[in-house]
Backbone as JSON Lines, residues from 0, in Angstrom:
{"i":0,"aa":"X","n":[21.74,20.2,-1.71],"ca":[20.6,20.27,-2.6],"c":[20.93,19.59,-3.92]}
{"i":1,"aa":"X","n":[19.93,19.67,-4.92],"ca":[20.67,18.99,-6.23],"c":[21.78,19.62,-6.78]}
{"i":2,"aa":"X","n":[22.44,18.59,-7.54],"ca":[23.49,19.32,-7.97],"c":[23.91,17.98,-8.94]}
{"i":3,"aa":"X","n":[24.58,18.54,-10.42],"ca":[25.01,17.74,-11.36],"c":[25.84,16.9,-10.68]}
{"i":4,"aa":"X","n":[26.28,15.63,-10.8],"ca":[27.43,14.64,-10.74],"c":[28.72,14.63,-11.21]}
{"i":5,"aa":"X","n":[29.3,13.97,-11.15],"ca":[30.84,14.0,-12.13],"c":[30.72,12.75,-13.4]}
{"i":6,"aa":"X","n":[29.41,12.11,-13.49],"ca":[29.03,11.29,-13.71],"c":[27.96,11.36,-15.11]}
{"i":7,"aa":"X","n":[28.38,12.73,-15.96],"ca":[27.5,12.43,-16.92],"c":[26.07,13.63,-16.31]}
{"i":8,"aa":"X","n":[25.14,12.82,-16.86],"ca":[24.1,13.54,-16.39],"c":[23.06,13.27,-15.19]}
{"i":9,"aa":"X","n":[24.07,12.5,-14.66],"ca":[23.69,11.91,-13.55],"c":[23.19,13.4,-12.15]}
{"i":10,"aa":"X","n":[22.36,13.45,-11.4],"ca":[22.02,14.33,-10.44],"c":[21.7,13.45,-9.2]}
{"i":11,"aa":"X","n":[22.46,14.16,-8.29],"ca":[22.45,13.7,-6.7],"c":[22.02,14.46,-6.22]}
{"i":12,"aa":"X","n":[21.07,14.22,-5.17],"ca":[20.62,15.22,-3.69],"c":[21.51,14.95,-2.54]}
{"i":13,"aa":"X","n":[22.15,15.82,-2.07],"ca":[22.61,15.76,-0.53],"c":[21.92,16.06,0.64]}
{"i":14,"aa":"X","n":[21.43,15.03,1.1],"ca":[20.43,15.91,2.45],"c":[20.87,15.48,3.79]}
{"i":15,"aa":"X","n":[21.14,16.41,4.81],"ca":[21.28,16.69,5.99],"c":[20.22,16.49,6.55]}
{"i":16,"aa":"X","n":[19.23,16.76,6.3],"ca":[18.47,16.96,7.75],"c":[16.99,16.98,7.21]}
{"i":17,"aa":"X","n":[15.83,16.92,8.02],"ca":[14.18,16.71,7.41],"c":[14.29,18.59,6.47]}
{"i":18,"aa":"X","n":[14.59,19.61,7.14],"ca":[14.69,20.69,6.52],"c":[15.09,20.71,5.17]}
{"i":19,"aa":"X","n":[15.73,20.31,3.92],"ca":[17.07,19.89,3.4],"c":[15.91,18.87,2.32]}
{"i":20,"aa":"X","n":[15.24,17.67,3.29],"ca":[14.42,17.55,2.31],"c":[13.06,17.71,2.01]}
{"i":21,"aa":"X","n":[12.72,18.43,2.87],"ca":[11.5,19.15,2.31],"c":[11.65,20.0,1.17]}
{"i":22,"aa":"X","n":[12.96,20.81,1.33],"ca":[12.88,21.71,0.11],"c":[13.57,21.05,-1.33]}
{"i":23,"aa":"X","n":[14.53,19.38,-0.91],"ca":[14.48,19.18,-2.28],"c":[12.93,18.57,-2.93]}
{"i":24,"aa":"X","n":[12.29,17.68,-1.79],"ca":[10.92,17.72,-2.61],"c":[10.07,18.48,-2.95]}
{"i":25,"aa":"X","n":[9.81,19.91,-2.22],"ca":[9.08,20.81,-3.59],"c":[9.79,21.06,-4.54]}
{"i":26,"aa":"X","n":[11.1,20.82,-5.11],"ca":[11.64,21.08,-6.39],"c":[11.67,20.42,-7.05]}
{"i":27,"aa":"X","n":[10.89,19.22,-6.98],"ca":[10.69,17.78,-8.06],"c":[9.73,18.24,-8.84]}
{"i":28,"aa":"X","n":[10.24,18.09,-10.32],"ca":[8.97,18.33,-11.17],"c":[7.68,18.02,-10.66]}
{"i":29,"aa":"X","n":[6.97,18.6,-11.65],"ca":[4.98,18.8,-11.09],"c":[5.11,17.21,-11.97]}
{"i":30,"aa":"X","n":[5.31,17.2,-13.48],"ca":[4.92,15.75,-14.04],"c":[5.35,14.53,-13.0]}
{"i":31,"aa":"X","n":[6.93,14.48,-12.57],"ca":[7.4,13.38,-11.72],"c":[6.55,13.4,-10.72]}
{"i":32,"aa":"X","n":[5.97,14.33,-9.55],"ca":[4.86,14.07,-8.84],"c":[3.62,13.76,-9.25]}
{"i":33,"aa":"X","n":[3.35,14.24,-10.33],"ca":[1.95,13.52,-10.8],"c":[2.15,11.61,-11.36]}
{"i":34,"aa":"X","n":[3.02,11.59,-11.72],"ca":[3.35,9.96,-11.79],"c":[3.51,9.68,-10.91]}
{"i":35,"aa":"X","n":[4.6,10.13,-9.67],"ca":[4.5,9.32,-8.74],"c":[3.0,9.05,-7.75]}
{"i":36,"aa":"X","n":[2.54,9.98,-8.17],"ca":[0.66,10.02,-7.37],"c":[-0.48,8.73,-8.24]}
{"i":37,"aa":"X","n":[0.05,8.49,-9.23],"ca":[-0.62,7.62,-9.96],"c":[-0.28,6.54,-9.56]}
{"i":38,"aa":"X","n":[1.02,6.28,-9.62],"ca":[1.7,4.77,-9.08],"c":[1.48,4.41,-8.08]}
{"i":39,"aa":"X","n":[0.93,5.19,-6.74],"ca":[0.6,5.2,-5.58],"c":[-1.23,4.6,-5.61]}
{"i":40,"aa":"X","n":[-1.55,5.6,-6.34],"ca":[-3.16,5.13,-6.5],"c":[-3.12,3.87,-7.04]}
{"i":41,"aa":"X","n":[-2.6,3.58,-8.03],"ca":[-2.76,2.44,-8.88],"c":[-2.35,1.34,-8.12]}
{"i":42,"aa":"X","n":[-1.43,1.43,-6.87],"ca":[-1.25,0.26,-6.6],"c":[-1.94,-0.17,-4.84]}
{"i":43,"aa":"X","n":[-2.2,0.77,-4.55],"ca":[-3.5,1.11,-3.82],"c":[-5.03,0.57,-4.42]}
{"i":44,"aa":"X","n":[-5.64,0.65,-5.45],"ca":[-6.55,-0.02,-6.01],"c":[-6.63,-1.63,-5.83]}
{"i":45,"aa":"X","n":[-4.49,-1.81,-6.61],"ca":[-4.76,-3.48,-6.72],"c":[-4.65,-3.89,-5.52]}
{"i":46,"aa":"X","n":[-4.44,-3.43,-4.17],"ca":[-4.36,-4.12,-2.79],"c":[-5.69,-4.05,-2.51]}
{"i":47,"aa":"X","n":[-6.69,-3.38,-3.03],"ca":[-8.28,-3.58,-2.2],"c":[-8.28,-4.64,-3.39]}
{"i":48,"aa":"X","n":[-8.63,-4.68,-4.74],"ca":[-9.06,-5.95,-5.56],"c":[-8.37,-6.81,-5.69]}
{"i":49,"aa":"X","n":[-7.03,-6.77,-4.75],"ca":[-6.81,-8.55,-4.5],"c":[-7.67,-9.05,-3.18]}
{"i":50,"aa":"X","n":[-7.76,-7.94,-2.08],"ca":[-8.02,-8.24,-0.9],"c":[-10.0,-8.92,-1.71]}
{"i":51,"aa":"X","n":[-10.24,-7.7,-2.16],"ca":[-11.6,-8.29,-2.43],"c":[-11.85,-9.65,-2.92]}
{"i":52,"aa":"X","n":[-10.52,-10.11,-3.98],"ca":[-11.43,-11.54,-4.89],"c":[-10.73,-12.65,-3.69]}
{"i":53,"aa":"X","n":[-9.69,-11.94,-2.9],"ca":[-9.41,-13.43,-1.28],"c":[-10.2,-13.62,-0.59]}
{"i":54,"aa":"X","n":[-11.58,-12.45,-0.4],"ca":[-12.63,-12.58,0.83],"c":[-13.64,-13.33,-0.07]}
{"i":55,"aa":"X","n":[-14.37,-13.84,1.08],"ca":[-15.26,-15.19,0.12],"c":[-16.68,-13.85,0.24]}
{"i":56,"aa":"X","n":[-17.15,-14.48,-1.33],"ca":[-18.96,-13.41,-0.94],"c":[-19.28,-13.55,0.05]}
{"i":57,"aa":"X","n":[-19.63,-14.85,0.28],"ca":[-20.66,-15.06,1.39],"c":[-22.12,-14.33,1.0]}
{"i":58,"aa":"X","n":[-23.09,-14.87,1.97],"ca":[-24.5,-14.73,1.58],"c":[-25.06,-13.19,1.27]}
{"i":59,"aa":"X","n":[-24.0,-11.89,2.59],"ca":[-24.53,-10.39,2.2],"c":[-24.32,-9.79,1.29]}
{"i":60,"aa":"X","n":[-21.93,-10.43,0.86],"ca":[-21.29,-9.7,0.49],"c":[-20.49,-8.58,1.56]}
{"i":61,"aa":"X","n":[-20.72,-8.56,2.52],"ca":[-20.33,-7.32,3.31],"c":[-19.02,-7.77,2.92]}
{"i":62,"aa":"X","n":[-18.47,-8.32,3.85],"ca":[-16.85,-8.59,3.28],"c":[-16.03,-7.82,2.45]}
{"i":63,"aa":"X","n":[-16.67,-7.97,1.37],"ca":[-16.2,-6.96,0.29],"c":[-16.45,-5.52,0.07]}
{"i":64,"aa":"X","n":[-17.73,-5.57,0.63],"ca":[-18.08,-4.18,0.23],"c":[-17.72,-3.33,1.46]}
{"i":65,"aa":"X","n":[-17.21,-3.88,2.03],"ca":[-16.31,-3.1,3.27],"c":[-14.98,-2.61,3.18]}
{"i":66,"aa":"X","n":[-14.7,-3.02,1.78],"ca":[-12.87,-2.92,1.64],"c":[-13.6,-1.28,0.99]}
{"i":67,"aa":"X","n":[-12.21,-0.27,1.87],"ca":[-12.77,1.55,1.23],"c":[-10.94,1.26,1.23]}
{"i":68,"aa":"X","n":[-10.99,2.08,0.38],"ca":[-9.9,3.15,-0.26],"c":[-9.74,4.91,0.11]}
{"i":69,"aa":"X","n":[-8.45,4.95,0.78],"ca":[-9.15,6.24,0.73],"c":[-7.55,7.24,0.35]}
{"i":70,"aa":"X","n":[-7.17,8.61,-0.3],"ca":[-6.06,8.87,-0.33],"c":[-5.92,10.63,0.51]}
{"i":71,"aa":"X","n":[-4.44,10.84,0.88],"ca":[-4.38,11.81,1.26],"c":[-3.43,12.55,0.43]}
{"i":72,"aa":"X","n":[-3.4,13.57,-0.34],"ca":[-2.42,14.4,-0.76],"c":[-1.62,15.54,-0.17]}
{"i":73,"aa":"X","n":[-0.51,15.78,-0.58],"ca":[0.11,17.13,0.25],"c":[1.1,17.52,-0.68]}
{"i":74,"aa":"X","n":[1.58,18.25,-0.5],"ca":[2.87,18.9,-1.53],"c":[4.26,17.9,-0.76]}
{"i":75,"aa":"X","n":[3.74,16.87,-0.52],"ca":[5.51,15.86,-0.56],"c":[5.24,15.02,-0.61]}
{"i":76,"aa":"X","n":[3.51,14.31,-0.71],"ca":[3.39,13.27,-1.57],"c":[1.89,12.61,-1.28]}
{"i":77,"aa":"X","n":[1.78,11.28,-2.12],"ca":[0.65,10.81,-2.03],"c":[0.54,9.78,-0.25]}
{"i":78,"aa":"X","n":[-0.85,9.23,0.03],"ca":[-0.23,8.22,0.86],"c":[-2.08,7.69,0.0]}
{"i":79,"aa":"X","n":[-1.94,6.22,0.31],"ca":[-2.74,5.35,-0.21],"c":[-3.13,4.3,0.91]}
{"i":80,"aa":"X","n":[-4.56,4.61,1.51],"ca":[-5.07,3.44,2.27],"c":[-6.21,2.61,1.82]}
{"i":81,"aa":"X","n":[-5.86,1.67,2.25],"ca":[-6.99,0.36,2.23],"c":[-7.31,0.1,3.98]}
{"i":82,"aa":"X","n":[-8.74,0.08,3.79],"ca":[-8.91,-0.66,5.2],"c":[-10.5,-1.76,4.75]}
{"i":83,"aa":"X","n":[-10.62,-2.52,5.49],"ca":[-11.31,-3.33,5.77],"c":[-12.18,-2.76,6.4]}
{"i":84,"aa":"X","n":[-13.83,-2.79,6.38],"ca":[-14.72,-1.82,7.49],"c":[-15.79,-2.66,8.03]}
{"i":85,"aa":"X","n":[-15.96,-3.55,7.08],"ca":[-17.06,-4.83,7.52],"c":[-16.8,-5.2,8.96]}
{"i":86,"aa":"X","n":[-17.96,-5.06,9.95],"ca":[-17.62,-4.89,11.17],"c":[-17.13,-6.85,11.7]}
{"i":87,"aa":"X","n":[-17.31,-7.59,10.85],"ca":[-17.26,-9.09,11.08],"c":[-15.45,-9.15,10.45]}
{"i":88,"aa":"X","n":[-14.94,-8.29,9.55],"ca":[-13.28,-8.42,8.65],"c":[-12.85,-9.28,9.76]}
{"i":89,"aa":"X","n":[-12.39,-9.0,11.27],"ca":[-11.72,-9.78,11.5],"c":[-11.84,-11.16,12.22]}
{"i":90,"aa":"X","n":[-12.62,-11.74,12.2],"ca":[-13.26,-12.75,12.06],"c":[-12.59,-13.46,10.85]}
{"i":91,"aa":"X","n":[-12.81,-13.21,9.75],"ca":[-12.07,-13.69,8.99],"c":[-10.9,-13.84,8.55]}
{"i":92,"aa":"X","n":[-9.91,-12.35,9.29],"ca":[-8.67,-12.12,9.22],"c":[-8.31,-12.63,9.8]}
{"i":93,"aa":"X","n":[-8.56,-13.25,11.09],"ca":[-7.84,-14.04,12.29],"c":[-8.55,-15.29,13.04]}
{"i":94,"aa":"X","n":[-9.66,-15.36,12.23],"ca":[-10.04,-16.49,12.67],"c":[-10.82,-16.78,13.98]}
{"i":95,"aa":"X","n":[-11.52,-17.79,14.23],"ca":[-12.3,-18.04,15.54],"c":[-12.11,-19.42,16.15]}
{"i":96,"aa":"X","n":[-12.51,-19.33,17.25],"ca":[-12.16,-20.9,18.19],"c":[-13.66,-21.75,17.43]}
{"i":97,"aa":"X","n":[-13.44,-23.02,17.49],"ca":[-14.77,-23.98,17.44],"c":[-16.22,-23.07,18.44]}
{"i":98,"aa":"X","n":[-17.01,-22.4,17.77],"ca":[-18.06,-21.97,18.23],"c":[-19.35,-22.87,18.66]}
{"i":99,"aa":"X","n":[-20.38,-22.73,19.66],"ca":[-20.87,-24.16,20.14],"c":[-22.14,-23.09,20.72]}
{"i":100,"aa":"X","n":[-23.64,-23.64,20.79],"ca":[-24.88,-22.8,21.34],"c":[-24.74,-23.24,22.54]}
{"i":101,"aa":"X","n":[-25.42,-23.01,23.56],"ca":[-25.56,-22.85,24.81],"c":[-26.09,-24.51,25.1]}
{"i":102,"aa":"X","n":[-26.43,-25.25,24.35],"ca":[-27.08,-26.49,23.93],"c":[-26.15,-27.32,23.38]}
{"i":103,"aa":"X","n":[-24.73,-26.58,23.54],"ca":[-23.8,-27.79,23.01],"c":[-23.71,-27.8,21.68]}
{"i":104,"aa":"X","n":[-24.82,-27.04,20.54],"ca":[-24.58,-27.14,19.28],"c":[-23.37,-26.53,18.4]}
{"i":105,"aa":"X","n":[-23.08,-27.09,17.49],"ca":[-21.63,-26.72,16.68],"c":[-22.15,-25.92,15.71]}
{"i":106,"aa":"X","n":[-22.04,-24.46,15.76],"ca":[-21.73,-23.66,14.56],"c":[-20.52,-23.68,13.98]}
{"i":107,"aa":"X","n":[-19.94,-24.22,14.27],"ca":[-18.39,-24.51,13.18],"c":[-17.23,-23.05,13.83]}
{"i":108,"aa":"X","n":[-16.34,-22.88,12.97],"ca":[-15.63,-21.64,13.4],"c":[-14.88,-21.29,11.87]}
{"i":109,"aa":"X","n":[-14.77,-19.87,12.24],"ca":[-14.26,-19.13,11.14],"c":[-13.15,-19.37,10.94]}
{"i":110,"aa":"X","n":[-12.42,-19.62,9.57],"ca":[-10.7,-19.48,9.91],"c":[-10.8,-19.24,8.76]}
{"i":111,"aa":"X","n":[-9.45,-18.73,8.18],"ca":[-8.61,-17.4,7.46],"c":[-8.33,-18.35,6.48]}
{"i":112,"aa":"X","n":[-8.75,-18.26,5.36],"ca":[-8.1,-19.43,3.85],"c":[-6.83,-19.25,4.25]}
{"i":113,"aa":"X","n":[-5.79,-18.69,4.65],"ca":[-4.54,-18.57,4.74],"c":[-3.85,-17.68,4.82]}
{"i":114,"aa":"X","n":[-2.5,-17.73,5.4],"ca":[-2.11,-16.69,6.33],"c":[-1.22,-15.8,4.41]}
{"i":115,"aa":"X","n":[-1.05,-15.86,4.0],"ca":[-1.0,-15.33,2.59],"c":[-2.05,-14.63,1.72]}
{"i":116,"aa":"X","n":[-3.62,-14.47,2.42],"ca":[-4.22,-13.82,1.68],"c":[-5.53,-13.29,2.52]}
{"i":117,"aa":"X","n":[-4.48,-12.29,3.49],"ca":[-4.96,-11.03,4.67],"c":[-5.13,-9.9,4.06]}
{"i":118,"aa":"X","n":[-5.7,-9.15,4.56],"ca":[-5.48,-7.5,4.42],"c":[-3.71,-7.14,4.41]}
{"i":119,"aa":"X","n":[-3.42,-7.77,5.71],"ca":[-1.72,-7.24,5.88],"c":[-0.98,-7.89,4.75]}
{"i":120,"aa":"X","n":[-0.86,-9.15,4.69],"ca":[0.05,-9.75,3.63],"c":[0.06,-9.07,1.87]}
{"i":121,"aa":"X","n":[-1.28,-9.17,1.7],"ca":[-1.55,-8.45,0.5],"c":[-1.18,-7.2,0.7]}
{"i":122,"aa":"X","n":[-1.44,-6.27,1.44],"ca":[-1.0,-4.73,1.76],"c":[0.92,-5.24,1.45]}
{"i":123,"aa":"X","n":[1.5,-5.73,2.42],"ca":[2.48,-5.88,1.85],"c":[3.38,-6.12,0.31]}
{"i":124,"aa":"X","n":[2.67,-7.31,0.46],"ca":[3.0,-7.48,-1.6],"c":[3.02,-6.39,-2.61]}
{"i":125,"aa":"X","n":[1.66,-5.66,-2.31],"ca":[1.65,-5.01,-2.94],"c":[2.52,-3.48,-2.95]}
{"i":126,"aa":"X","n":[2.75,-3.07,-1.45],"ca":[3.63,-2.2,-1.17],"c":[5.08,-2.16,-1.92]}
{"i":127,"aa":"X","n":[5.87,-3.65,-1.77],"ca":[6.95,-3.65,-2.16],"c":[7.06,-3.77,-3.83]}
{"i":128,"aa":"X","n":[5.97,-4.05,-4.34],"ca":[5.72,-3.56,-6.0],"c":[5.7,-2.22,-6.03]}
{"i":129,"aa":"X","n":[5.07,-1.47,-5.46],"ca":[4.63,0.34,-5.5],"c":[6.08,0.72,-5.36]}
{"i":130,"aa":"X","n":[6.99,0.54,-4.2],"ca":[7.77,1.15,-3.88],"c":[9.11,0.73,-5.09]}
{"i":131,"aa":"X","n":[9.38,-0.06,-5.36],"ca":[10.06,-0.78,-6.76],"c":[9.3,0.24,-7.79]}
{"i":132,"aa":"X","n":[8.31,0.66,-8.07],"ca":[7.78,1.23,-9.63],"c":[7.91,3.0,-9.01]}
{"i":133,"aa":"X","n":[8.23,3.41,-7.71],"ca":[8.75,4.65,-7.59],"c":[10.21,5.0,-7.5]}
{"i":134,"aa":"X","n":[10.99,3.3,-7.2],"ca":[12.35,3.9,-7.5],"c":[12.69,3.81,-8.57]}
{"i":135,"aa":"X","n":[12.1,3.23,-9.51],"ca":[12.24,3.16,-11.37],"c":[11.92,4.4,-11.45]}
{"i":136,"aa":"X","n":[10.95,5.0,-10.91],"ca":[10.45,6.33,-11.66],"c":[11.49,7.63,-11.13]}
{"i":137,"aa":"X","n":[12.36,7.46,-9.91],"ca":[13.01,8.66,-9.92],"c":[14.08,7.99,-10.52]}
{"i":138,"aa":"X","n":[14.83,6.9,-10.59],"ca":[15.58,6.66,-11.87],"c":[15.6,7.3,-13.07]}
{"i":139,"aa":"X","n":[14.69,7.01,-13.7],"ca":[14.55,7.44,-15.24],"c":[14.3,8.69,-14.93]}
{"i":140,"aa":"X","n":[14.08,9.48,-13.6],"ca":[14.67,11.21,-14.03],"c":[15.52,11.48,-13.62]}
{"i":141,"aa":"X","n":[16.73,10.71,-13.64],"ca":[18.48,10.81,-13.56],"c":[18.53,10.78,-12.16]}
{"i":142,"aa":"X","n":[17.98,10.59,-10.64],"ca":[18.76,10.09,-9.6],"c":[18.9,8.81,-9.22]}
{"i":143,"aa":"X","n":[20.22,8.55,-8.29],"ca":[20.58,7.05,-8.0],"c":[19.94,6.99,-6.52]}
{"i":144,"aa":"X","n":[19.93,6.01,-6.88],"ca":[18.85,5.17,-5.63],"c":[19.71,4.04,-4.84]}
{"i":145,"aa":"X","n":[19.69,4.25,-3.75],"ca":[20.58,3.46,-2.85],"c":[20.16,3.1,-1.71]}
{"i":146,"aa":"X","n":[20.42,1.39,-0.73],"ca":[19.95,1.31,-0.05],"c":[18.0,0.88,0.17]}
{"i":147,"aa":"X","n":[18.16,0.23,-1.31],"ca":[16.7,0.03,-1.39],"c":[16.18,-1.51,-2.06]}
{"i":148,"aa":"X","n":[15.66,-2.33,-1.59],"ca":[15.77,-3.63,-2.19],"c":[15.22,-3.83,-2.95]}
C-alpha cells in the first residue's frame, strides 16, 4: 500500500494484485480525483471538436452533429467517449468505391481527407495528451511514474 520512500517525500504504492489496487485507489485524495476527472473530460471534448472541424458540413451538417460525448463515473475513475452517430460517419471514415446509377452514371465516391483526420487517429492523439497530463498530475502529488511514454 502507500508508504513514504527513502527518498525524501517521495511516496510509492506497492501493488500485487487488482485487490491491492482497488484499495490504493479509493485512498487517492477526493481533489486529485476531481482533477483527474476534469483532465479526462477536457480532453474528451477536444477529440469531438477536432473530429468536428475534420468532418466537412456538408449540405445537412449531420456529420457533425452526430459526434455525442458521453462520460461514465465510478469511484476508480472517469472514462470519456466520443462516438460518431451520423448513420452515413463511415462513409466518410473509410471511404467508398467509384459509385455509378444503374445507367452508368458517375456519382463520384466518398473518400476520407486523410488517414490523419478519423475519429480513431484523432481519438488517439488526443488520448496520448490526456494520459501525459494524468501522469503530471499524480507526479506533482509525490508518486513516480514508470514505464510510461
Amino acid at each position: 500500500m502507500a508508504k513514504k520512500g527513502g527518498r525524501g517525500n517521495l511516496l510509492e504504492i506497492e501493488l500485487t494484485g487488482l485487490k491491492e489496487l482497488r484499495e490504493a485507489l479509493q485512498k487517492l485524495p477526493e481533489d486529485l480525483a476531481a482533477e483527474g476527472r476534469q483532465i479526462v473530460e477536457n480532453h474528451t471534448e477536444f477529440t469531438a471538436n477536432s473530429l468536428a472541424i475534420a468532418y466537412p458540413l456538408g449540405e445537412t451538417g449531420n456529420l457533425r452533429k452526430g459526434i455525442k460525448t458521453e462520460y461514465i463515473n465510478s469511484r476508480f475513475g472517469t472514462v470519456g467517449r466520443v462516438r460518431s452517430t451520423s448513420p452515413h460517419a463511415h462513409l466518410w471514415e473509410f471511404g467508398t468505391q467509384d459509385r455509378r446509377t444503374r445507367e452508368g452514371w458517375s456519382r463520384g465516391r466518398v473518400t476520407p481527407r486523410g488517414k490523419e483526420e478519423g475519429l480513431v487517429p484523432i481519438s488517439e492523439r488526443w488520448r496520448k495528451k490526456m494520459n501525459q497530463a494524468l501522469v503530471e498530475l499524480v507526479r506533482r502529488a509525490g508518486f513516480e511514474v514508470s514505464g510510461v511514454e
